[in-house]
C-alpha positions as CSV (number, residue, x, y, z in Angstrom):
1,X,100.9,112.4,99.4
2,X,97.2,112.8,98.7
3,X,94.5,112.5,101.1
4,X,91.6,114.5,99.5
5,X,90.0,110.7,98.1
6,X,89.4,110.0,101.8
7,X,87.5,113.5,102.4
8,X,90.6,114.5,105.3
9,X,91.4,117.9,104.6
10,X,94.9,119.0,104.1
11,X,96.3,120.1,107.8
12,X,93.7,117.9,109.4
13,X,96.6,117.1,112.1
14,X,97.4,120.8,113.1
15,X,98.6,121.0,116.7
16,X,98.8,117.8,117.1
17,X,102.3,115.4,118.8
18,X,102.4,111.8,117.4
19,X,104.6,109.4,118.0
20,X,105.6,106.6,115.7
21,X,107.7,103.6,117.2
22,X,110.0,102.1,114.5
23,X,109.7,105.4,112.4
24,X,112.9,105.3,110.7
25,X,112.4,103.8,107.3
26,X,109.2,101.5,105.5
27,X,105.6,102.1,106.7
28,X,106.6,104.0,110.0
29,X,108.2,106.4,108.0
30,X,105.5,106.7,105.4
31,X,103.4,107.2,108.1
32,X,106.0,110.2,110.1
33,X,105.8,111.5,106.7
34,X,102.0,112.0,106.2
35,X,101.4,113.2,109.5
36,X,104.1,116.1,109.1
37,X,102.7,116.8,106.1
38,X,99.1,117.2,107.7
39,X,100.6,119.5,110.3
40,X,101.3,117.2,113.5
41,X,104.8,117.3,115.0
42,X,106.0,114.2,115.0
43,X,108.3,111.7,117.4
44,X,110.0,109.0,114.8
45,X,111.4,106.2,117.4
46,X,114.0,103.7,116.3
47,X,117.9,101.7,117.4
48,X,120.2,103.4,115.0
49,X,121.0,107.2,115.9
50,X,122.9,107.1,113.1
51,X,120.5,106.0,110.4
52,X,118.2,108.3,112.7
53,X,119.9,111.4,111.7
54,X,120.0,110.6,108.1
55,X,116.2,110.3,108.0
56,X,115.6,113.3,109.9
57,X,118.1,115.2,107.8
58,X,116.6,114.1,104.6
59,X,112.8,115.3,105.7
60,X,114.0,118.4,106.5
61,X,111.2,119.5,108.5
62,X,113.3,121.1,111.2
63,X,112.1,121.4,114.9
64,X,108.6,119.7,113.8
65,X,110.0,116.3,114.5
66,X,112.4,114.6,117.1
67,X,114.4,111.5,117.2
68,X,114.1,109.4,121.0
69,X,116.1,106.4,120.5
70,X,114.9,103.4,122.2
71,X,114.8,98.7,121.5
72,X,111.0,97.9,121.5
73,X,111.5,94.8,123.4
74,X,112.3,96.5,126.7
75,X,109.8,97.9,128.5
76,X,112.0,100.6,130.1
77,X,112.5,102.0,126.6
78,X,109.1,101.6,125.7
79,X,107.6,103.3,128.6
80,X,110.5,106.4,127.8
81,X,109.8,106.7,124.0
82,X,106.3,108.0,125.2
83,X,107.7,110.0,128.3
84,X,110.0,111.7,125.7
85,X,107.7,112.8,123.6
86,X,105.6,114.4,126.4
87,X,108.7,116.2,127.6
88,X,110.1,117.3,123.9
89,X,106.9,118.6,122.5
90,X,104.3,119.1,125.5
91,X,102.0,115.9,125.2
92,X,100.7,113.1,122.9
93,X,98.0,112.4,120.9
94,X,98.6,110.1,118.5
95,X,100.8,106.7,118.8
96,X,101.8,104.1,116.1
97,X,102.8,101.2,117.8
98,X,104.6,100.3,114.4
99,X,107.8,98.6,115.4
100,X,108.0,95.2,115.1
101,X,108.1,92.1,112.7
102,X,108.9,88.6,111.6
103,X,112.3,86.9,112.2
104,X,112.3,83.3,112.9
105,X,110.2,80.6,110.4
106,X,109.9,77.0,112.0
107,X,107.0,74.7,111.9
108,X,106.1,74.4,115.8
109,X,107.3,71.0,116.4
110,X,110.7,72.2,115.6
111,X,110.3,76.0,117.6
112,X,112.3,76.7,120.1
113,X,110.6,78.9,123.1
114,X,113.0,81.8,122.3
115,X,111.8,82.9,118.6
116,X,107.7,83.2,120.2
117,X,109.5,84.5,123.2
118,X,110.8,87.3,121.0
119,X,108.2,87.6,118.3
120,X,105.9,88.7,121.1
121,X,108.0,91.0,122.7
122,X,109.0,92.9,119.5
123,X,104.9,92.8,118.7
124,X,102.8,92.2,121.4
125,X,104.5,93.4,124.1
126,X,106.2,96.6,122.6
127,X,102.1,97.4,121.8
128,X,101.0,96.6,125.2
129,X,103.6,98.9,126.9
130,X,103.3,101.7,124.7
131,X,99.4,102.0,124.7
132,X,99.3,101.6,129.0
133,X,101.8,104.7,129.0
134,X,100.2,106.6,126.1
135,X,97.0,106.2,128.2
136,X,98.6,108.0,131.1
137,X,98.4,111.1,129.2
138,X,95.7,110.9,126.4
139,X,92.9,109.8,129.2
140,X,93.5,113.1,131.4
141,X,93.3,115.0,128.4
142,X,90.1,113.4,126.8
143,X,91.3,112.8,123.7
144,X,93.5,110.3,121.4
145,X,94.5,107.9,118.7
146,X,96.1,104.8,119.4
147,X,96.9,103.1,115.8
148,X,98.5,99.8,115.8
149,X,100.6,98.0,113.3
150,X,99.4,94.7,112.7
151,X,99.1,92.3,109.2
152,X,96.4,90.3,107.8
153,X,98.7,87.2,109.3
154,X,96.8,88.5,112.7
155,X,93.5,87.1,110.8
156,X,94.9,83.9,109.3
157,X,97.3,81.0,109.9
158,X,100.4,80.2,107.8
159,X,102.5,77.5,108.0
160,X,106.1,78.1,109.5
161,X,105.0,81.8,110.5
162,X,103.4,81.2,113.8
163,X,105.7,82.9,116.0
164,X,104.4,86.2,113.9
165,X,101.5,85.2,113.2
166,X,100.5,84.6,116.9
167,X,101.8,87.9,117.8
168,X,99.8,89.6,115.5
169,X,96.7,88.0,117.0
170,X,97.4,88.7,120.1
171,X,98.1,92.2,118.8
172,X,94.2,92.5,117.4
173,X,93.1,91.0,120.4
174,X,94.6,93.6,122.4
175,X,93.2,96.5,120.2
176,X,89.9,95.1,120.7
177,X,89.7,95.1,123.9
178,X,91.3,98.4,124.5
179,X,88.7,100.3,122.3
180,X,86.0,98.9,124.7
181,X,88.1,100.5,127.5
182,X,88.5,103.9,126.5
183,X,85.5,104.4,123.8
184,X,84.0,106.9,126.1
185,X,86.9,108.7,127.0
186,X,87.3,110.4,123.3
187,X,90.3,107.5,122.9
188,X,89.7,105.3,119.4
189,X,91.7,102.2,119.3
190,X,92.4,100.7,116.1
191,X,94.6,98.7,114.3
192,X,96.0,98.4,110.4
193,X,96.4,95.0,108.9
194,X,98.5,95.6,106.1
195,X,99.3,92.8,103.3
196,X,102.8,92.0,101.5
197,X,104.5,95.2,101.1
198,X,108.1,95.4,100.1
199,X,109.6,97.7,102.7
200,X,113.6,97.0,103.5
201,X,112.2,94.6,106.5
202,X,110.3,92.3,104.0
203,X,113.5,92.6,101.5
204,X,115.6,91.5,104.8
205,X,113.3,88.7,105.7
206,X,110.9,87.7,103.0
207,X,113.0,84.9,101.8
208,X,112.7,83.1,105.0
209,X,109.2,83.6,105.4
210,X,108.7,82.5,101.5
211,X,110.9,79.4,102.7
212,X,108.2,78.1,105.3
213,X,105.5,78.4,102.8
214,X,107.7,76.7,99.8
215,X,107.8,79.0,97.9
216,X,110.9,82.0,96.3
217,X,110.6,85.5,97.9
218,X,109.3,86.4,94.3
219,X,107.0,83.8,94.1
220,X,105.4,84.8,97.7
221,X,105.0,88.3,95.9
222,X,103.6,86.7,92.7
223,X,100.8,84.6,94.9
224,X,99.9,87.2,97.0
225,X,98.7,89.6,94.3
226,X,97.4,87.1,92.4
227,X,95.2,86.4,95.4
228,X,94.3,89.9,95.5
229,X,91.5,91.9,94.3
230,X,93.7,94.7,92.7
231,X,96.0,92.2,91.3
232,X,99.3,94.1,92.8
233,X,100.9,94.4,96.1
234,X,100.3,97.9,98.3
235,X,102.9,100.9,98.7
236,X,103.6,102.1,102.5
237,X,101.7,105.3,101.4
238,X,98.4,103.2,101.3
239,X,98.6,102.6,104.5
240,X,100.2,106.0,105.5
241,X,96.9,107.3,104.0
242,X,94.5,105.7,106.5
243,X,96.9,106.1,109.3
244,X,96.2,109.8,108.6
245,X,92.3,109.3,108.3
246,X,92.4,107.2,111.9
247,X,94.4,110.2,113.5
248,X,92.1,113.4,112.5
249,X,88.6,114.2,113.9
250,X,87.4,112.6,110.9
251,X,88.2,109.2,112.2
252,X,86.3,109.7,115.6
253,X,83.5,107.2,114.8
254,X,86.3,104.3,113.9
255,X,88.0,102.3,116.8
256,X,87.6,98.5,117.7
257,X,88.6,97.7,113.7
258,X,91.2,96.0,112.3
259,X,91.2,97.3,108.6
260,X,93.2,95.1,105.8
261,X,95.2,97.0,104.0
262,X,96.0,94.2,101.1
263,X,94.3,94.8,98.2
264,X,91.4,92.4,99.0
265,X,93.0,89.6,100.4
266,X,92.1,88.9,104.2
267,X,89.0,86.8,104.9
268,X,87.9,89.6,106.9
């Protein structure tokens, strides 16, 4: 993976820990993936131990990264993802609140309480946990990268969606606001706004979200390059590429942004 376009030199995360929630597969790993490959050691978080040990055995990178098992949507778990990583590799500087997702599509007037209920646990709240421990550690020490997950469904509405795409509001929001807290503190806050990208996630639940809109899963994808500038959807390693400018030194003056990642789609 390439990052000379974006002027970060190669090993830009030496000596660095990170942490990456939902790590196992899609844009978390893509994202585990570049930062080991810039140096960092690396925490890749996830619910299958199994799948867990496939992943790490197929990076191959040894004792640079670690596997802390752990459900998103407990804070318990949360608060001991980042604990873990402190006590495997010595501290943290870098989070990706990555985890999370879309699984329920209902216009509101037929939404039960329990789909928002857990759309903002698995997205909002899973953020908001990780990023008040991570800050334990990374104000002390004067220095960190909080990089959250989001989508450009945190900028717009869409019909059906709004159990995600409420979440991912709230999400922005919460970025926002925590780059005004810790801009001095030599903290940046930011998070990615990625567009359709077909990770095994989408594949698992694109249909449904397709469904609200009336349209095919293929049809979704058709529209939502066609609405782009680049006329295509993205790959996990364009996003993996600015995760990796956010993290170094090189991304000091950034935090407060919420950066599309989706070709040119997002009204903003």
């Amino acid at each position: 993976m390439g990052t000379g376009g974006l002027g970060v030199k190669m090993g830009a995360l030496d000596g660095r820990v990170a942490c990456v929630t939902g790590g196992t597969r899609g844009i978390g790993l893509a994202i585990a993936t570049a930062f080991l490959d810039e140096g960092a050691k690396v925490v890749i978080n996830g619910r299958d131990a199994a799948k867990a040990q496939r992943t790490l055995a197929e990076l191959g990178r040894g004792d640079q990264v670690h596997f802390i098992a752990g459900d998103v949507k407990k804070k318990d778990d949360c608060e001991a993802i980042v604990d873990g990583t402190v006590a495997h590799f010595g501290r943290i500087d870098i989070l990706v609140a990555n985890a999370g997702g879309a699984a329920d599509f209902a216009p509101i007037a037929q939404l039960p309480d329990e789909p928002m209920q857990d759309a903002l646990l698995w997205n909002f709240w899973h953020s908001f946990w990780v990023m008040r421990r991570a800050f334990n550690y990374m104000i002390p020490q004067q220095w960190g990268r909080i990089i959250n997950i989001s989508s450009v469904e945190g900028k717009v509405g869409k019909p059906g969606m709004s159990t995600y795409v409420a979440a991912k509001h709230a999400v922005n929001g919460l970025t926002k606001s925590a780059a005004k807290e810790v801009g001095t503190l030599g903290i940046t806050v930011n998070a990615l706004c990625p567009g359709v990208i077909e990770t095994d996630i989408v594949k698992e639940g694109g249909a449904g979200a397709a469904a609200a809109m009336g349209l095919t899963y293929d049809q979704l994808l058709a529209q939502f390059a066609a609405d782009s500038a680049i006329k295509r959807i993205n790959e996990v390693e364009d996003v993996a590429n600015v995760a990796v400018l956010l993290a170094s030194d090189i991304g000091a003056g950034i935090t407060g942004s919420l950066i599309s990642i989706d070709g040119g789609t997002a009204p903003y």
